[in-house]
Z-matrix of the N, CA and C atoms (Angstrom, degrees):
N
C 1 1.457
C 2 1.514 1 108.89
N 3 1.308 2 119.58 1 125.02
C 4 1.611 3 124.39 2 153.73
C 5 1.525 4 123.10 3 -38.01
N 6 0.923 5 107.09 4 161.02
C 7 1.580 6 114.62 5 174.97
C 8 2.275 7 101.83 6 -88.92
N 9 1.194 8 85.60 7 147.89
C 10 1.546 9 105.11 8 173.03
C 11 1.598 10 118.71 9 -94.40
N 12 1.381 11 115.31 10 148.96
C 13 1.823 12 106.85 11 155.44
C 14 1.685 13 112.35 12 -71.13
N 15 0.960 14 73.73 13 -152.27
C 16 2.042 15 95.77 14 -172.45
C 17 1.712 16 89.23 15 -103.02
N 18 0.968 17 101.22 16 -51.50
C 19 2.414 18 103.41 17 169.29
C 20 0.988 19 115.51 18 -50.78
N 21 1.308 20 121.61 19 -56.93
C 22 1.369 21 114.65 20 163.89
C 23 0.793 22 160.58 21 -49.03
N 24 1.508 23 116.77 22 -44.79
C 25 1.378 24 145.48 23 105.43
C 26 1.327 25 121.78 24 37.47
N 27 1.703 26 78.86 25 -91.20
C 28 1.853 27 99.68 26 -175.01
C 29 1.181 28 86.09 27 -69.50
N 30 1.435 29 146.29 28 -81.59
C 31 1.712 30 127.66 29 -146.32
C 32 1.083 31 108.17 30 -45.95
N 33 1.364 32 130.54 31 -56.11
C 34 1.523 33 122.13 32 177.76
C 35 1.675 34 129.05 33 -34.58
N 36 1.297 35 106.93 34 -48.86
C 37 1.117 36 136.80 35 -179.09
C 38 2.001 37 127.50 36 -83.19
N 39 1.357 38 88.80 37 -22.42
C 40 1.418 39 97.14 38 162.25
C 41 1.437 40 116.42 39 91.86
N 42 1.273 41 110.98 40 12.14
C 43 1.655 42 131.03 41 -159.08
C 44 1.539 43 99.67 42 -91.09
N 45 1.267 44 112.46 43 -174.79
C 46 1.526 45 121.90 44 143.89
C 47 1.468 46 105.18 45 -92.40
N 48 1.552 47 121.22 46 175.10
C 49 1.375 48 142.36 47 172.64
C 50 1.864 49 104.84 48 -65.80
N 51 1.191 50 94.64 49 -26.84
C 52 1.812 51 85.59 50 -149.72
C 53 2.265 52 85.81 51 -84.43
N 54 1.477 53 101.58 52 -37.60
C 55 1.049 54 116.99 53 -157.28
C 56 1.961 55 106.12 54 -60.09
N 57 1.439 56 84.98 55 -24.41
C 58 1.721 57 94.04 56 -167.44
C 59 1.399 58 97.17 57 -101.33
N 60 1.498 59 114.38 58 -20.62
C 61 1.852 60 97.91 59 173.69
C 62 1.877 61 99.30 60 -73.12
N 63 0.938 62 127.86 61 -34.40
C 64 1.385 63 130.24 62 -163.77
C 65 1.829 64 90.97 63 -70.12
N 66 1.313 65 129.64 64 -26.50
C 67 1.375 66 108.16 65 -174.03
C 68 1.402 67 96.25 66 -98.97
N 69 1.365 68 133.10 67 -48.12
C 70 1.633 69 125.66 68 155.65
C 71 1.320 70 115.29 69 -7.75
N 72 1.490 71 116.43 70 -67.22
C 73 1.429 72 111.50 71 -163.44
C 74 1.767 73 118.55 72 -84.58
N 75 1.437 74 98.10 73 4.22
C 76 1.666 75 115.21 74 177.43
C 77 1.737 76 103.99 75 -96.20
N 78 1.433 77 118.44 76 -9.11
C 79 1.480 78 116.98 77 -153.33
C 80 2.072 79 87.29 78 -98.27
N 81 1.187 80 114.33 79 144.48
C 82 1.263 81 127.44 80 174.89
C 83 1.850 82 114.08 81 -27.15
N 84 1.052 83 138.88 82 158.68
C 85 1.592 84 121.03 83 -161.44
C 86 2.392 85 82.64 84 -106.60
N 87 1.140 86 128.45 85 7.66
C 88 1.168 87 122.69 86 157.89
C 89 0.906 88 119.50 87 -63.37
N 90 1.495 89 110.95 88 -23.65
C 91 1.797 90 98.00 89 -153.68
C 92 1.932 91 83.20 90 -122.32
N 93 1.248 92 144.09 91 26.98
C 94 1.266 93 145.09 92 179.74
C 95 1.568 94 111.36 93 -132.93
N 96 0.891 95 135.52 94 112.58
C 97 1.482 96 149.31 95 -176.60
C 98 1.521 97 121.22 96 -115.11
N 99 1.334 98 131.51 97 -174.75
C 100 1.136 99 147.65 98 170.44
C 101 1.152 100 133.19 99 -135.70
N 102 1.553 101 133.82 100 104.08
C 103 0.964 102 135.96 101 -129.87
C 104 1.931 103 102.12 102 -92.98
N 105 1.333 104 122.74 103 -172.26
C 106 1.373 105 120.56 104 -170.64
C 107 2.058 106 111.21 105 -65.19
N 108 1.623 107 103.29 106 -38.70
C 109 0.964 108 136.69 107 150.06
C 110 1.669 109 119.15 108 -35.45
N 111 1.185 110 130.53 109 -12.11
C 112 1.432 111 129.14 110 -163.10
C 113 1.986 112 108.53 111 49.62
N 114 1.380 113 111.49 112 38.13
C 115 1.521 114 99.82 113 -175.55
C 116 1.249 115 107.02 114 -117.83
N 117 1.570 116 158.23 115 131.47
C 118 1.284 117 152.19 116 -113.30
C 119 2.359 118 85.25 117 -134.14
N 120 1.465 119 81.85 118 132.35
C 121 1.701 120 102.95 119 -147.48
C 122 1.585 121 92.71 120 -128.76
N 123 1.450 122 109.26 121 135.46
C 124 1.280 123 94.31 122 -179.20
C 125 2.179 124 108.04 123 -116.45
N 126 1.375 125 115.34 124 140.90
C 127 0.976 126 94.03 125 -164.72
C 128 1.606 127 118.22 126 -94.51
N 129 1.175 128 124.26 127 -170.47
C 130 1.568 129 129.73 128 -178.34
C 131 1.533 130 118.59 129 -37.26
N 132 0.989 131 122.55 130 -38.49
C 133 1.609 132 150.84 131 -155.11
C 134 1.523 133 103.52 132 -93.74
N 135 1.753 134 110.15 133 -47.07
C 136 1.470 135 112.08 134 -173.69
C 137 1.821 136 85.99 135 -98.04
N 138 1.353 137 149.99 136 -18.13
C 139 1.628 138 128.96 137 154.30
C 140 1.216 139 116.52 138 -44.49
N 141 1.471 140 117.92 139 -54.48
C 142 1.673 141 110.28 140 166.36
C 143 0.969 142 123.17 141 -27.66
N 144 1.860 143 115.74 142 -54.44
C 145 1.416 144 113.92 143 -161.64
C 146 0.922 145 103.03 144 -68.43
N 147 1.769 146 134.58 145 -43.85
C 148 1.193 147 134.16 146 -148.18
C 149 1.869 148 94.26 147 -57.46
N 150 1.586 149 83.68 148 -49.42
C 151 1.685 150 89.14 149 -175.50
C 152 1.239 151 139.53 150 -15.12
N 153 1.666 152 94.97 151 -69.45
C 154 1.225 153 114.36 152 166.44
C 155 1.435 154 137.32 153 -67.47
N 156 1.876 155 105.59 154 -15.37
C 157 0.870 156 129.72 155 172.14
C 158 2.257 157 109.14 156 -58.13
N 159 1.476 158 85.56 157 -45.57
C 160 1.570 159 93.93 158 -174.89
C 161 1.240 160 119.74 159 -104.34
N 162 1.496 161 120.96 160 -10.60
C 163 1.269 162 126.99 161 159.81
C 164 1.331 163 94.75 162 101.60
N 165 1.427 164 133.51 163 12.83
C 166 1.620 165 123.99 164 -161.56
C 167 1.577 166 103.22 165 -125.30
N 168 1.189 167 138.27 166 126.20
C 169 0.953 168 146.30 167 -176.51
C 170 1.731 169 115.89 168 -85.60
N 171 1.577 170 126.34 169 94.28
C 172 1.163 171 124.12 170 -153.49
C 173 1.610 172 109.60 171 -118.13
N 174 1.336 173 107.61 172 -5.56
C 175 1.447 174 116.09 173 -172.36
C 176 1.602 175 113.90 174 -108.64
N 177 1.134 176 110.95 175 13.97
C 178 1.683 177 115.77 176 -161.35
C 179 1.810 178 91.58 177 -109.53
N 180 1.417 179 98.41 178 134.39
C 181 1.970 180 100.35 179 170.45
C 182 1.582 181 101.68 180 -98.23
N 183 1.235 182 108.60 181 79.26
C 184 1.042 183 117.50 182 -172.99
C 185 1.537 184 125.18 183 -74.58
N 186 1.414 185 139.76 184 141.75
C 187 1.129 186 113.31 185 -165.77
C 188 1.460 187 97.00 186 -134.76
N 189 1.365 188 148.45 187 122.49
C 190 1.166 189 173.90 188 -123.14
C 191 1.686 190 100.84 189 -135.65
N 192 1.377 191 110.71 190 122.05
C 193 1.566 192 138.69 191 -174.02
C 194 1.897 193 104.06 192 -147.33
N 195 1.420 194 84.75 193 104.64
C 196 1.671 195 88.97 194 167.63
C 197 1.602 196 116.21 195 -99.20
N 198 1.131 197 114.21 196 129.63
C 199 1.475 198 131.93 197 162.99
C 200 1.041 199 140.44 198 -134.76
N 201 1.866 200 99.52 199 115.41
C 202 1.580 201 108.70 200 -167.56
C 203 1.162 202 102.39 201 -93.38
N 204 1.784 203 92.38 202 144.54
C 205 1.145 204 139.02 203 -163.98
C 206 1.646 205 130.69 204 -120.07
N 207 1.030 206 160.43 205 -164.98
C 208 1.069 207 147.90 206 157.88
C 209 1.743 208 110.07 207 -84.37
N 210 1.005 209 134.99 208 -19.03
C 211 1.088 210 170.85 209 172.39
C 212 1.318 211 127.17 210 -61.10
N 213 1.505 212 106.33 211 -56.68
C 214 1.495 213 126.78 212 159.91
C 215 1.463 214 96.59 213 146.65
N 216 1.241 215 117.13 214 -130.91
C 217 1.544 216 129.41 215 -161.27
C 218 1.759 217 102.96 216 -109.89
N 219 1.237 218 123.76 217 118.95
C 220 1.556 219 116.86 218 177.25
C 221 2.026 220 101.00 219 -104.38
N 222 1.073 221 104.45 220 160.39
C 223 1.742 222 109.66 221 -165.82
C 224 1.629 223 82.91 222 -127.77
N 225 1.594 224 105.90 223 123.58
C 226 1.012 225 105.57 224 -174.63
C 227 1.870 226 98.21 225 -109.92
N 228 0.993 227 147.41 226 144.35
C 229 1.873 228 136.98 227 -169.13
C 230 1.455 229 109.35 228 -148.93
N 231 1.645 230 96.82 229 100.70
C 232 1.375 231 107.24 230 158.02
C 233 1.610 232 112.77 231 -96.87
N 234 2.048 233 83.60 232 139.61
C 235 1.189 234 81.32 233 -172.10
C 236 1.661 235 92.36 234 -148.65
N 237 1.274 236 119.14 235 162.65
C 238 1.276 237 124.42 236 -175.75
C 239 2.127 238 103.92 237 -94.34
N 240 0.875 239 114.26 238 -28.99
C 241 1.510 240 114.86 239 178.29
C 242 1.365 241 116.63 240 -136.09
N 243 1.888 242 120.37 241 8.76
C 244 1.366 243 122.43 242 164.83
C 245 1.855 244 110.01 243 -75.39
N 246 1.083 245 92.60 244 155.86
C 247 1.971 246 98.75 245 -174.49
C 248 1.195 247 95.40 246 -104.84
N 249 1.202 248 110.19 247 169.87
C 250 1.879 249 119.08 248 167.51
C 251 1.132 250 115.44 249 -71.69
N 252 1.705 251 124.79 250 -24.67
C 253 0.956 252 125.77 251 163.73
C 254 1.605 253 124.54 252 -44.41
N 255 1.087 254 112.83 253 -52.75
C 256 1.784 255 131.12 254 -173.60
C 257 1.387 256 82.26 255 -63.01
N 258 1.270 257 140.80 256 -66.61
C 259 1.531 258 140.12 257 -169.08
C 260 1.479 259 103.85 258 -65.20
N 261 0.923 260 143.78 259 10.15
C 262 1.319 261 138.36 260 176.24
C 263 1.708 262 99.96 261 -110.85
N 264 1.141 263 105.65 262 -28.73
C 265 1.708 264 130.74 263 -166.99
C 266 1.119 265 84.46 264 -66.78
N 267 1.524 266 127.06 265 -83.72
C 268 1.122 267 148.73 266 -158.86
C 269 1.959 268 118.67 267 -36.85
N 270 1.994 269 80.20 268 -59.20
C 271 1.647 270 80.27 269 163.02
C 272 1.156 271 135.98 270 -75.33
N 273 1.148 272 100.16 271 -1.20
C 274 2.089 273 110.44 272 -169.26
C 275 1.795 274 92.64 273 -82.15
N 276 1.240 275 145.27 274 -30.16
C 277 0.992 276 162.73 275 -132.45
C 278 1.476 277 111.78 276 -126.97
N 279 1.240 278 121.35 277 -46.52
C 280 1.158 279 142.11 278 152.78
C 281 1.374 280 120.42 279 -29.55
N 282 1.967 281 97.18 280 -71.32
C 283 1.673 282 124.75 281 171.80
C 284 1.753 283 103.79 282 -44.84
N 285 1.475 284 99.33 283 -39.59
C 286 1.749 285 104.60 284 -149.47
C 287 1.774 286 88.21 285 -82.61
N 288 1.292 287 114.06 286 -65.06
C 289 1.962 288 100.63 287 160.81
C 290 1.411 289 133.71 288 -37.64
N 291 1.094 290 119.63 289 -8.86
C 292 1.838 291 115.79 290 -178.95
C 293 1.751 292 87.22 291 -115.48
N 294 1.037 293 140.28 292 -56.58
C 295 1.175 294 123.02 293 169.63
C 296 1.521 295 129.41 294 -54.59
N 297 1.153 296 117.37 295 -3.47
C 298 1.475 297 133.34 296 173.45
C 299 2.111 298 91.60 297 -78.18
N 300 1.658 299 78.11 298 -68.79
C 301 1.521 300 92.16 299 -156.01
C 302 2.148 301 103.41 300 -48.53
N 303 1.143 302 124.07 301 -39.56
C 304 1.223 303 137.26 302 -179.85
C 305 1.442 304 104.31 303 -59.25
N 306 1.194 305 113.94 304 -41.10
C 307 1.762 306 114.59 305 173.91
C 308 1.614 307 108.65 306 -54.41
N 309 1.478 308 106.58 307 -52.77
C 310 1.386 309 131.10 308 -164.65
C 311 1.646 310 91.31 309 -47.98
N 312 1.583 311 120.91 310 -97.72
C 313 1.021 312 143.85 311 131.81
C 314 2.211 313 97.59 312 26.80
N 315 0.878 314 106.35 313 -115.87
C 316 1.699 315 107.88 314 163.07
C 317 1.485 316 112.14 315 -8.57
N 318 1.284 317 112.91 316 -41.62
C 319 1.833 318 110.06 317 -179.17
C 320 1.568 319 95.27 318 -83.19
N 321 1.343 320 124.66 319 -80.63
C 322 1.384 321 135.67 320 162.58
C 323 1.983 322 102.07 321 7.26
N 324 1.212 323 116.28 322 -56.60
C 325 1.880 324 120.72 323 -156.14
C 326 1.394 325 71.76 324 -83.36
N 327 1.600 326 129.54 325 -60.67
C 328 1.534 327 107.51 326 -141.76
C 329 2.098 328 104.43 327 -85.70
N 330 1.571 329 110.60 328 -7.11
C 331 1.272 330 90.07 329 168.88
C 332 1.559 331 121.75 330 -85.86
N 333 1.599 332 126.66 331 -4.97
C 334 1.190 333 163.75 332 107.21
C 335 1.081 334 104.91 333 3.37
N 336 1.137 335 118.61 334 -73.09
C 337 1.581 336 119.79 335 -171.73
C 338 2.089 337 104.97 336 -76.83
N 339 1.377 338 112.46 337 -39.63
C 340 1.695 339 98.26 338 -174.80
C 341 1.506 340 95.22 339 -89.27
N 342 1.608 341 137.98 340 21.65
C 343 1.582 342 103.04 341 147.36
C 344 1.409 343 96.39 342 -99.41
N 345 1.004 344 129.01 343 -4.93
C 346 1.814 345 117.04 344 -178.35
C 347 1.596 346 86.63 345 -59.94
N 348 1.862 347 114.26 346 -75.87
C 349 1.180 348 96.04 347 -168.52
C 350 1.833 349 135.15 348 -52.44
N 351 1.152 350 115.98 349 -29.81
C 352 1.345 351 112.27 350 159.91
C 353 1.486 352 121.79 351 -84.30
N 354 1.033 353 142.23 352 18.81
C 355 1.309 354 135.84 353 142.67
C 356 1.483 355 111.31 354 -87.99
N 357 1.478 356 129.27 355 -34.72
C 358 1.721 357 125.40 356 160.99
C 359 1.535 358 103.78 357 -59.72
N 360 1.508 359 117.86 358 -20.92
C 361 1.954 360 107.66 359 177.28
C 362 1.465 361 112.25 360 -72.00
N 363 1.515 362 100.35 361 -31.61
C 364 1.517 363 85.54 362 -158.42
C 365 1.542 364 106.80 363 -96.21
N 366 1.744 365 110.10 364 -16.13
C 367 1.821 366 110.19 365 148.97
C 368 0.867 367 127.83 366 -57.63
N 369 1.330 368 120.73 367 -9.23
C 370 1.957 369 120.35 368 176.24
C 371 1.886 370 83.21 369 -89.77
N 372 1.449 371 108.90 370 -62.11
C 373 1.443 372 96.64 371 -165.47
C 374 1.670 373 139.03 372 -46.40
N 375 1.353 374 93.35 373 -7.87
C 376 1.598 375 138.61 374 -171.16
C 377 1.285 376 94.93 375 -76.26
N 378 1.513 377 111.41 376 -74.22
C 379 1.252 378 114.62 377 174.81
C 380 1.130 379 152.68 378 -68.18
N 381 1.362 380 118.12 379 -2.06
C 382 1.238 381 153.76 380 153.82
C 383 1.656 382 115.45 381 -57.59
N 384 1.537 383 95.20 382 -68.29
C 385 1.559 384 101.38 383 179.11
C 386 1.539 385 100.24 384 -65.35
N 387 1.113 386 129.36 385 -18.74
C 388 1.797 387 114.81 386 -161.72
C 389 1.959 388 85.40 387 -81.94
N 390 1.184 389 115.01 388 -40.32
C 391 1.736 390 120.63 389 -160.56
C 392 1.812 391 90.79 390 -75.14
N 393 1.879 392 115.01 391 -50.06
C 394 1.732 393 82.19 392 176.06
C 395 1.381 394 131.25 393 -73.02
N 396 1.492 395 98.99 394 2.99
C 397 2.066 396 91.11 395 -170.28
C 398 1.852 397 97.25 396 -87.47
N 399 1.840 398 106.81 397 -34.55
C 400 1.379 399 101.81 398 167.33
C 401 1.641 400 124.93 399 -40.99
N 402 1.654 401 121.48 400 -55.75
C 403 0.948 402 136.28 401 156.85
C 404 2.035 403 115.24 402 -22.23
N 405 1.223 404 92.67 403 -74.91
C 406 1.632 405 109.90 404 -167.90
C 407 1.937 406 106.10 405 -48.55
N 408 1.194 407 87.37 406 -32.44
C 409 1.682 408 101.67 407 175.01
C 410 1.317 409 136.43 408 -58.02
């Protein structure tokens, strides 16, 4: 892998510019260079760190295979410089989004279910008032 700017960096990474020069210039001076350009480049070794620094895996050509399962969807990731770790990441996160979404979903049926019952309340109440105004008549 090539070395990156500090621009690059951050877009990759999702940062601002200013935010990723401030961790650049905190990262060991091994892994920070100067490019032909006089522009300060960070190399393969210090992307890792950043990596791990942000928890985001930005250097991996990762290639994404979904397979359904009884289970749901498993993400399978080849990658030439992703760890199992990042794939463990991935699914931990994954798990934690479909169990979000299933909660969601679970509220959704049961607020579903109390306008059924208050829309049958307010047709009885409907009918009530239609039978006393008959009455009053």
């Amino acid at each position: 892998m090539k070395t990156k700017t500090v621009s690059e960096l951050a877009e990759l990474f999702g940062v601002t510019r200013q935010a990723m020069n401030k961790r650049v210039k905190s990262l060991d001076t091994k892994f920070v260079e100067k490019n032909e350009k006089n522009v300060t480049v960070v190399n393969a070794e210090g992307i890792h760190e950043l990596e791990g620094l942000y928890g985001k895996v930005v250097t991996a050509k990762a290639e994404v295979l979904e397979e359904n399962t009884d289970k749901g969807s498993e993400i399978a990731i080849k990658a030439d410089d992703a760890t199992s770790a990042a794939y463990e990441m991935i699914s931990a996160l994954m798990k934690d989004k479909n169990a979000e979404i299933e909660r969601l979903n679970s509220q959704l049926i049961s607020k579903d279910q109390q306008i059924n019952v208050k829309d049958a309340q307010i047709a009885e109440k409907d009918e009530q008032i239609k039978k006393q105004q008959e009455l009053m008549e």
